[in-house]
Kinemage of the C-alpha trace (Angstrom):
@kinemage 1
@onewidth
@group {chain A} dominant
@subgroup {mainchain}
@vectorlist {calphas} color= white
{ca unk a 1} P -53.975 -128.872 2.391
{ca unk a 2} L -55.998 -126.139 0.329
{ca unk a 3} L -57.181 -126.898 -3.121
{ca unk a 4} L -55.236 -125.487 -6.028
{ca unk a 5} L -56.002 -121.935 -7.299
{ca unk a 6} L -56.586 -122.315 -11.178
{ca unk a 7} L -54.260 -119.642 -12.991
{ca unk a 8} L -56.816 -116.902 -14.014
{ca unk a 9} L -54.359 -116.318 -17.264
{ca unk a 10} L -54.225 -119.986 -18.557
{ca unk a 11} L -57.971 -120.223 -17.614
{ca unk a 12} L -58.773 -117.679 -20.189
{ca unk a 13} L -55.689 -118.765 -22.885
{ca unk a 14} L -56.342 -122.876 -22.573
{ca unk a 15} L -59.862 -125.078 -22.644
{ca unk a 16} L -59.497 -128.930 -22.280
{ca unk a 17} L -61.633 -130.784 -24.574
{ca unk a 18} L -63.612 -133.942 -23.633
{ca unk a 19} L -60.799 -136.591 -25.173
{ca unk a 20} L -58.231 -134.347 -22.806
{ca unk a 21} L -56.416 -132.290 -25.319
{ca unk a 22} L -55.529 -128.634 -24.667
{ca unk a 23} L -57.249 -126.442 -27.135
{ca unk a 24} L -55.857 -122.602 -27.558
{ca unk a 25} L -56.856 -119.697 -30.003
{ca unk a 26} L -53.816 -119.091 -32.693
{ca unk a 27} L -52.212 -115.553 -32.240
{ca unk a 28} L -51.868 -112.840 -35.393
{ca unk a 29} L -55.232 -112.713 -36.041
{ca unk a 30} L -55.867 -108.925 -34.425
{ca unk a 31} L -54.672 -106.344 -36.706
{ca unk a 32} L -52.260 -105.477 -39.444
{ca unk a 33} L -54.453 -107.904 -41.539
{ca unk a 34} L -54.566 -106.290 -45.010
{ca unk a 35} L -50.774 -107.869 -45.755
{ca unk a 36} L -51.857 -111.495 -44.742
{ca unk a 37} L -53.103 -114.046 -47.061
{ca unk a 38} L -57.194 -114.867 -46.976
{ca unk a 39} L -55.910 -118.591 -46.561
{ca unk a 40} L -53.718 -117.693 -43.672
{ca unk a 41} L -56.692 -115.829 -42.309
{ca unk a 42} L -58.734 -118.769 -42.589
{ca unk a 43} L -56.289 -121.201 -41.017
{ca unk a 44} L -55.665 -118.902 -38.183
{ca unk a 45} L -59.377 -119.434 -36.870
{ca unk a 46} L -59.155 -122.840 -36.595
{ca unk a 47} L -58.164 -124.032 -32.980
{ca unk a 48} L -54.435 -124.853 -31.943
{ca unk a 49} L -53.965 -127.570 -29.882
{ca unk a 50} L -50.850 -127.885 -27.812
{ca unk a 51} L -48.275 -130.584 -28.198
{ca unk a 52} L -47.691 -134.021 -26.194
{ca unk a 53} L -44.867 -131.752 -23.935
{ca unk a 54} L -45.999 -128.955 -22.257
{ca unk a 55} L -49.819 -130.668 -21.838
{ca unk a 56} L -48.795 -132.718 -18.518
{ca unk a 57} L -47.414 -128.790 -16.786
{ca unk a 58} L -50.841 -127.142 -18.475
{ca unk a 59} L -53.032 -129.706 -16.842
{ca unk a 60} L -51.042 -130.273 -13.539
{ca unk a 61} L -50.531 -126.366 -12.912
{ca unk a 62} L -52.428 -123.716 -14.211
{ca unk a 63} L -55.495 -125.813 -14.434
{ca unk a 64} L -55.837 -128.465 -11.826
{ca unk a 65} L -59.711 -127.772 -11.657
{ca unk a 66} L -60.446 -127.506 -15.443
């Protein structure tokens, strides 16, 4: 059986850190920025990490090599 092609798109959306969480850059941070707040700015460059659910499909998936 051939090894698992990673998914090129989740490759470049998802990183796994070293305790095995899924780490993911927040979205609405690329323009219209003048009407957002400078503290939702701030919080919106701070990793996301994805929830106990979908983690198991991420991992299994679209990254079985990562």
């Amino acid at each position: 059986m051939p090894k698992m092609k990673t998914k090129k798109a989740a490759s470049k959306r998802f990183s796994l850190t070293a305790s095995g969480k899924v780490k993911y850059k927040k979205m609405n941070l690329r323009h219209i920025l003048t009407k957002k707040t400078t503290k939702r700015k701030r919080n919106l460059r701070k990793p996301g990490f994805v929830d106990a659910g979908p983690v198991h499909q991420i991992k299994k998936k679209l990254l079985p090599n990562g």
